[in-house]
N, C-alpha and C positions, 0 to 999 in steps of 0.2 A: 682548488681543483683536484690535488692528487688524494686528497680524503673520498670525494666522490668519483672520481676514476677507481680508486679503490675497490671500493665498494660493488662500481660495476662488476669487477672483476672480480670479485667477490661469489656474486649473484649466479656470474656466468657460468663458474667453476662450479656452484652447488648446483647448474643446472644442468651442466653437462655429466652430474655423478649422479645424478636422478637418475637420469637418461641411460648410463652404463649399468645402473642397479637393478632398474627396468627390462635393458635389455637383457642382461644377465639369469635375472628372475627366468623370463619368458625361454630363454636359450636351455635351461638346467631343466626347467618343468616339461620343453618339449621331447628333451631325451630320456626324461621319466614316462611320458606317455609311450613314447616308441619302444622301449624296454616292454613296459606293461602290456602294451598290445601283442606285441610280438610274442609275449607270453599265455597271452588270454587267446590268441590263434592256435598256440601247440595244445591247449586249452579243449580246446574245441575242435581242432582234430583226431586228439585222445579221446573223444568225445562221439564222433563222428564213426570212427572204426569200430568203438567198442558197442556203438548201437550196429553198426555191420555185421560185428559177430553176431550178436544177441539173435540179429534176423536169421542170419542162417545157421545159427548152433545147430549142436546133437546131441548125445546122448554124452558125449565126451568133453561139452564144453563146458567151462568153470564158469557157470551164467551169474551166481554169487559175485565174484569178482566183476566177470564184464558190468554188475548193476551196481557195484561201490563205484565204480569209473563215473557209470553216467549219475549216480546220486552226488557225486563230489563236486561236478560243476554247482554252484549258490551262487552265483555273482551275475555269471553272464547269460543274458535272454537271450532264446532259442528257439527257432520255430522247425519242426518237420514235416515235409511239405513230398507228394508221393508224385510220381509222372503225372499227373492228370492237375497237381496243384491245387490238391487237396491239403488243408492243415491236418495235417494225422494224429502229431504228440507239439508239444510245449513247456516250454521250464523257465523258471525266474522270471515271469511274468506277473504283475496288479493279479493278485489272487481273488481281488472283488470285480474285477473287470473280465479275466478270464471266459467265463462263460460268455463274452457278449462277442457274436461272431465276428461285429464290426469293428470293435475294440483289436483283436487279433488280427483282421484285415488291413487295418491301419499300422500296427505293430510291422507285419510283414513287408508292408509296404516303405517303412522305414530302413527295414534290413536290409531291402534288397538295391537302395538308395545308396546304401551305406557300401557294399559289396558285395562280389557275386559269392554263390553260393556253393559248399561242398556236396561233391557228389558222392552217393555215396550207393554204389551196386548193389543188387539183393536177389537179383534172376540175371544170372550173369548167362543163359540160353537167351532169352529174349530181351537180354540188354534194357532192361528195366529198371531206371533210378529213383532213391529217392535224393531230397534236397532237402540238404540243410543248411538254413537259415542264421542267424543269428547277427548281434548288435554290439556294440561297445557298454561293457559295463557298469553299474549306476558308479563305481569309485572312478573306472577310465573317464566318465563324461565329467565328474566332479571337477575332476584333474586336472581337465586339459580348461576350466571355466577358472578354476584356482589362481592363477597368477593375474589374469582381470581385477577378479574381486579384488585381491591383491592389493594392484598397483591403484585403481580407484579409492582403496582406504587409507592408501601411505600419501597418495596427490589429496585426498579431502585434509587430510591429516596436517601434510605442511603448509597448507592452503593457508587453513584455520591459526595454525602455529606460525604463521608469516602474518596472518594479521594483526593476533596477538601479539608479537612482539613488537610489531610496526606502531600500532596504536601504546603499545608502553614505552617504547624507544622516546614515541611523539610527546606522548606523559612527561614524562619524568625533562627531556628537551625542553617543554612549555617552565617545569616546575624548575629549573636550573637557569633560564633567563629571568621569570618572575623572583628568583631568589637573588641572583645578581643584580637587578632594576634594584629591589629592594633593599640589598647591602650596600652598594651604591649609597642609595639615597642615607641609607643610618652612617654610613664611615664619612659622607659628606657632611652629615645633619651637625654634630657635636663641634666642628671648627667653624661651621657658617654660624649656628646660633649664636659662637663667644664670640664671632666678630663682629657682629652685627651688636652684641651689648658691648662691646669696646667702641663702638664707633661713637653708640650715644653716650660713656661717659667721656671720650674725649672732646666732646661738644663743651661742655660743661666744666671740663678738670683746668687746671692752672700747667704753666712751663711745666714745673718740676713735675707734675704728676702726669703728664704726657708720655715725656720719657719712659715712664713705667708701661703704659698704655704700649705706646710701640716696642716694649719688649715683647708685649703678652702677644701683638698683633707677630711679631716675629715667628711666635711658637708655632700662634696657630698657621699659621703660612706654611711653615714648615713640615706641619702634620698634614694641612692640604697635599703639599709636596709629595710628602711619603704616600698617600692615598692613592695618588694621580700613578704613584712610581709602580706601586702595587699590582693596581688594574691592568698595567701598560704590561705589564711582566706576563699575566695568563694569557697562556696561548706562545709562547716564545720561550727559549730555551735559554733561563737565566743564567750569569756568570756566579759560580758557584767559588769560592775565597776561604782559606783555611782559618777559621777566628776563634778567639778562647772562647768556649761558650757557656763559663762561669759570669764572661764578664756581660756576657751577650744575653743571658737568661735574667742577669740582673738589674739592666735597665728597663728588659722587659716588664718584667716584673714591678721596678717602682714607678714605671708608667702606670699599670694597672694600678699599683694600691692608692693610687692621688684620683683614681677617678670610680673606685668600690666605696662601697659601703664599709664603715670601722669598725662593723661587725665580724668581718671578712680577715683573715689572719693570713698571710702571706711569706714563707720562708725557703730558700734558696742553698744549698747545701751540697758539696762538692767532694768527691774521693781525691781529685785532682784538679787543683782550681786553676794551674795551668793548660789543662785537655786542649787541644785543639780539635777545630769540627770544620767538615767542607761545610759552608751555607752563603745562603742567597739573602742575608740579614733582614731586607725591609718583607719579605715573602717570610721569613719564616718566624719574625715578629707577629706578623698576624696570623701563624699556628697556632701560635702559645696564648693569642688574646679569645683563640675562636676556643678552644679549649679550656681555659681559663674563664672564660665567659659561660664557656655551658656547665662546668663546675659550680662556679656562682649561682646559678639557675639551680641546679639540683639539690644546694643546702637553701635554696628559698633565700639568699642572700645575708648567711650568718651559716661563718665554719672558718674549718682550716683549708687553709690549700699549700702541700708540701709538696719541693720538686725537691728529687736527687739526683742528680749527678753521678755516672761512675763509667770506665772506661775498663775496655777489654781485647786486647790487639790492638787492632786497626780501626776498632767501632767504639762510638760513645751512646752510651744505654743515658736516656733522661725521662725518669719516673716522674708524674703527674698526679697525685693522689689528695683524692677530694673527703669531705665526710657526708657528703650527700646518700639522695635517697637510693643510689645503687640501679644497676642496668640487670635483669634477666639475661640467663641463659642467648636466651632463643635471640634476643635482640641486641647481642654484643657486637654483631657485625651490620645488622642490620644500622644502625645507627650514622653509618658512613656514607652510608645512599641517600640521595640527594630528594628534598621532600620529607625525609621523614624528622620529627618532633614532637617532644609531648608538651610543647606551649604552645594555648589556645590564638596564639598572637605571632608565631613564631613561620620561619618559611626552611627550615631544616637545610641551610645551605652551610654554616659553616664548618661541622667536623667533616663534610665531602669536600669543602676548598682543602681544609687540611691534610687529609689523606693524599688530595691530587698532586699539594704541594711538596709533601713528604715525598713519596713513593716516585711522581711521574718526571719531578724538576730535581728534586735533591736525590733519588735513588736509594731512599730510608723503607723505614716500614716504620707504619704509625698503627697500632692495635690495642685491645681493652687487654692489660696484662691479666688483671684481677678484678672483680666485683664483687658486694655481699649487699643485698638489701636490705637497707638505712642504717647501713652502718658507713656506704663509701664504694668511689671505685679510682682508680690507676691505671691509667693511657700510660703506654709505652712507646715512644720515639726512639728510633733506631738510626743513629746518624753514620756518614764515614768520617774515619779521623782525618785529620791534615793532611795526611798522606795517603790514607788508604783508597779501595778500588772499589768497584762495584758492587755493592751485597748484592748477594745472591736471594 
């Protein structure tokens, strides 16, 4: 339950920062409009007087100037409109629409929607105005539609990004149980088949060759055992024990070479065959087999496979180097995610148990130190010593 609690809580938090980003957007873009506007009004009432002047000039007024004033408004529409409510002049208006009277009627009809209008004197004896008119900006109206558009492309945006990772999340979940079922069944498969032919040749064998019989049946019992101990272990936070891991790589190891192929060349090599290492031995036996198995795989089941040994502080470095056909660049990390494999037959689960059980239960780091195409590559395990503390 506290994975999925989590997770709510999770969801809630990036829903409530949506929400704050949203708001935020909306709050900044409205005191951008209010700015704008408030500027495109001084706009237009520089606008406003210097058509005043214009109207009542003389012989002394600087008309050049008052008409750079009114040519310098280009943004914001503008209608002038005389007492009688007539449309007189016009600017920044649909230049292909302009002439159509109704076009302009509607225009003003919008302005005057919009707000009232400056007045602006011109027969100050009979108190005779004109009016002017005008609108918000085509950028003011952009502006203030900006932060919609917006938050509509960043909601479709996580929308899409929330399914997408939902349906890969589901992926790769499906691909980590079917790889489990299936590992399962192979780590089961090899002690039930010997038991099952040990059973019928004890059918058939004499006292003394029984004996033998139930040693073999011992073993494989025992590797049940270990399988059983294995599984029970994911998902719980195993007892971690400081053990020599010369000695601990080396049984591994002659495990593996009794059930490889003699093509297969196997050798174990130590800077310090005392080291001590924190580990979870039967977990992290089946590192070195899932590792060592996909090594296998990569020389086609004919090579060498060298481990080293060496120690540094409080850490033991154990190199893994195969003669296979070599990992890519681009796929040296990819390879640890779950699903992925280049055998036709293959469910891409074990270098991801390995990683989990390096990195999430022993607190190592398991990475491709080195690759070169078909010549080889070298997994790097990064353990802590008998005494040391958490890598970082």
């Amino acid at each position: 339950m506290g994975v999925y609690e989590q997770k709510i809580r999770w969801k809630r938090l990036l829903f409530i920062m949506a929400l704050c980003i949203g708001a935020f957007s909306l709050w900044y873009t409205n005191k951008l409009v209010q700015k704008l506007a408030t500027e495109e009004e001084k706009k237009v009432l520089l606008w406003a007087n210097a058509t005043k002047q214009l109207i009542n000039s003389n012989e002394n007024t600087d008309i050049n100037f008052l008409l750079d004033i009114i040519k310098d408004n280009e943004t914001i529409p503008v209608i002038l409109v005389d007492d009688n409510g007539n449309i007189t002049a016009h600017r920044n208006l649909d230049s292909a629409k302009a002439e159509d009277k109704k076009y302009l009627e509607q225009q003003l009809a919008e302005m005057k929607a919009q707000r009232e209008p400056i007045k602006i004197l011109y027969d100050e004896l009979n108190k005779k105005y004109n009016y002017l008119y005008y609108k918000n900006s085509i950028i003011l109206t952009q502006l203030k539609q900006y932060p919609y558009y917006q938050l509509s492309i960043i909601a479709l945006f996580i929308l899409v990004a929330y399914l997408a990772f939902s349906y890969s999340r589901k992926s790769e979940q499906n691909q980590v149980w079917v790889g489990m079922s299936k590992e399962t069944a192979h780590q089961l498969g090899t002690p039930i088949s010997s038991l099952n032919g040990w059973i019928n040749l004890m059918r058939d064998a004499n006292e003394v060759g029984k004996e033998e019989i139930l040693q073999e049946f011992e073993k494989d019992v025992k590797r049940l055992e270990l399988i059983t101990e294995r599984f029970s272990k994911i998902g719980s936070a195993p007892v971690l024990k400081p053990k020599n891991i010369f000695e601990v790589m080396q049984r591994a190891v002659d495990y593996l070479r009794t059930r490889s192929s003699s093509q297969v060349k196997f050798s174990v090599t130590s800077s310090d065959e005392d080291a001590l290492a924190l580990v979870n031995v039967p977990l992290f036996d089946w590192v070195i087999e899932n590792i060592c198995k996909n090594a296998i795989d990569a020389m086609s089941g004919k090579g060498n496979i060298n481990i080293q040994i060496s120690t540094e502080a409080d850490k033991v470095y154990i190199d893994i180097e195969d003669t296979g056909k070599g990992i890519t660049p681009s796929k040296q990390k990819t390879v640890f995610k779950p699903g992925y494999t280049t055998k036709k037959r293959g469910w891409g689960l074990g270098l991801s148990l390995a990683k989990r059980i390096i990195e999430d239960y022993h607190k190592g780091k398991v990475f491709v130190k080195e690759s070169t195409l078909e010549k080889g590559t070298t997994f790097r395990i990064v353990l802590r010593g008998g005494g040391g503390e958490l890598l970082s």
